[in-house]
Phi, psi and omega in degrees: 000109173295175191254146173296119174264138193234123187313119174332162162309322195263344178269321178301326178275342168292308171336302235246328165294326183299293185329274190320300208295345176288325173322288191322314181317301171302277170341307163298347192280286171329280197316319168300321165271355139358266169345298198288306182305328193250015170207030167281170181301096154239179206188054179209195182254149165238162222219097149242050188132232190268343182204183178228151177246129180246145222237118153228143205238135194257102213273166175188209201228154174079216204293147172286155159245154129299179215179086172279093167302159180271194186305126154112325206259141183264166175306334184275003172263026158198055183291288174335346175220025175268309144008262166315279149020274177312318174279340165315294185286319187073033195245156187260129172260118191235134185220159180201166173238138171292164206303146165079356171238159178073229191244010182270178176244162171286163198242141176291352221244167122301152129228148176315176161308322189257348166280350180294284187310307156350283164327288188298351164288304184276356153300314153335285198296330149339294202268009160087016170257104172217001184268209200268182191194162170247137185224110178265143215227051153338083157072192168000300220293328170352278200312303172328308199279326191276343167271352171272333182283353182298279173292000171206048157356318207252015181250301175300117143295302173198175186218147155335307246322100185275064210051057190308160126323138169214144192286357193268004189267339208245078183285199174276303177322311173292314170319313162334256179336298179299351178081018228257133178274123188329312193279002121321313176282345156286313151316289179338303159007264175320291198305310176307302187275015140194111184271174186276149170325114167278025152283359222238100168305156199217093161290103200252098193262113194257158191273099155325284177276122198284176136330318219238015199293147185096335185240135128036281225291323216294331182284309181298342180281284185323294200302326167283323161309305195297335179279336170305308203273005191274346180252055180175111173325320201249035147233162173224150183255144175225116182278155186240124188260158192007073214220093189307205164230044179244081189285309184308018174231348168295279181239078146356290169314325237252308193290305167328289187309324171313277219303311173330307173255030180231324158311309181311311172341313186240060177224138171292157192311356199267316187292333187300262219302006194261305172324314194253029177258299204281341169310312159307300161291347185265001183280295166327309168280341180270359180269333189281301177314314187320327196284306195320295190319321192270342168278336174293336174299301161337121165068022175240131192348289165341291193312297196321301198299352201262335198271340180284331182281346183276329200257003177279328174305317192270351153090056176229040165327316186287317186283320193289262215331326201306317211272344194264348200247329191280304200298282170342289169316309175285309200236074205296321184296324172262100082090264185312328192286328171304309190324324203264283174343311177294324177278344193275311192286325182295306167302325187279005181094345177284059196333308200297288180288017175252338150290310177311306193278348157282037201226328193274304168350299194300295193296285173337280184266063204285048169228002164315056169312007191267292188322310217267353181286330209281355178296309193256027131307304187289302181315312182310000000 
């Protein structure tokens, strides 16, 4: 009977590096496909209930941002910065239309706000986004962000605020006034008895020019912000100056650069800086178009014109003709530059050339209707 022979040491460390490393194998194997599942390209309706929401996802790797639209608006009112975003962050970017907007469909039933956020979780986890995520809040979607980080706290990294809804703006005197419909007056509710973690960082970028501009509200809507953010270290205010309250379409840039860096904020340090160099290259290339644009703008009907009626304003009649007689000249083909030539001649009293060029106006655009009243204003 021969001896048992027992594997050497080095035949036992190979053994035993193949084992582990099949291990290791799998295990990345999994993860990768993970990875592909939950960050492929989409682009559909999912089934939550009573109704369905359609998702679209721009894919990348780490944490997600969402994207919450305001009241009324569909996913495709934050075409313009989804792009970009992605290429920046390199993060899979999720936009959706909320129930009844856009491709998602309605419930026969109501539902609430916070069965809404509900929903919208599980669509999320559907689709394998159950980890932390950042979230950016247009108007209205606010509210949507402050009840979703309400209910999944350890899912929010960080947040947006884009000229938020805030519930402390929605005193009972305003509910009044807006006339707001019992399930308004129920979010509002709602919203009060859970607010958001102040744990949660918060960028909160308010609008120079409010709703309300002109009114009362417009200081107190700026004054609710600012007490919002006074009541937590990890928030900040940023005023967006002239600035509407669709900022991101007023300053683009402006938005980007937020999310951009409040995103950076919670990535590890090896990824911050690789990020926030293409965040950087990419300012450069939207500054460098901005330049291209505003030299096409230059000289261009628009501009002429806008600058012969600002100085028609200022009771600079002579110099408005010059620049509306300049508009002519470059662009003989159009329609509008006589027309504006005709009102610059009509203030100086100069009847005869203020009918001629409407008249030319007319023959160029004969659906001008400005041209064709004041033609028979003069003639009678």
């Amino acid at each position: 009977m021969g001896c048992k022979q027992f594997p050497s040491t080095l035949q036992l460390s190979i053994w035993l590096i193949l084992q582990v490393g099949l291990v290791a194998y799998s295990q990345t194997k999994s993860t990768l496909a993970n990875l592909e599942g939950q960050h492929r390209s989409i682009d559909t309706l999912l089934d939550v209930g009573p109704y369905k929401l359609h998702v679209k996802i721009i894919p990348g790797r780490g944490a997600p941002i969402l994207l919450e639209a305001g009241g009324g608006d569909a996913a495709t009112v934050w075409n313009g910065l989804t792009q970009p975003l992605a290429d920046i962050t390199q993060a899979p970017i999720i936009t959706y239309d909320r129930m009844g907007l856009g491709k998602s469909t309605k419930s026969k039933d109501y539902v609430p706000i916070d069965q809404e956020v509900t929903g919208l979780a599980t669509t999320l986890s559907k689709l394998g986004f159950t980890g932390p995520k950042m979230l950016v809040a247009h108007s209205l979607g606010s509210f949507y962000s402050i009840l979703y980080s309400q209910q999944y706290p350890n899912q929010v990294k960080a947040i947006v605020f884009i000229d938020a809804n805030l519930p402390s703006f929605f005193t009972e005197e305003h509910l009044q006034q807006m006339n707001a419909s019992e399930s308004f007056r129920q979010t509002i509710q709602l919203i009060r008895q859970h607010p958001l973690p102040t744990h949660i960082p918060v960028l909160d970028l308010v609008a120079e020019k409010t709703l309300f501009e002109g009114s009362p509200n417009d200081k107190r809507w700026k004054n609710c912000h600012l007490d919002f953010v006074a009541s937590s270290p990890q928030r900040k205010y940023l005023l967006a100056y002239e600035c509407g309250h669709y900022i991101f379409f007023s300053n683009r840039q402006l938005v980007l650069n937020a999310i951009v860096t409040q995103y950076a904020q919670h990535v590890a340090p090896t990824a911050k800086a690789a990020l926030l160099e293409r965040g950087y290259a990419q300012q450069q290339q939207a500054s460098n178009e901005d330049r291209r644009n505003l030299m096409k703008y230059w000289h261009s009907v628009d501009d002429l014109n806008e600058w012969g009626y600002s100085l028609l304003k200022q009771q600079e009649t002579t110099k408005a003709i010059e620049v509306f007689q300049l508009n002519v000249a470059l662009h003989p083909d159009n329609a509008n530059t006589y027309d504006s030539l005709g009102d610059a001649y009509l203030k100086a009293d100069q009847k005869g050339l203020a009918i001629e060029n409407y008249k030319k106006a007319l023959q160029l655009n004969p659906k001008n209707e400005h041209a064709r009243k004041v033609l028979e204003t003069l003639e009678r």
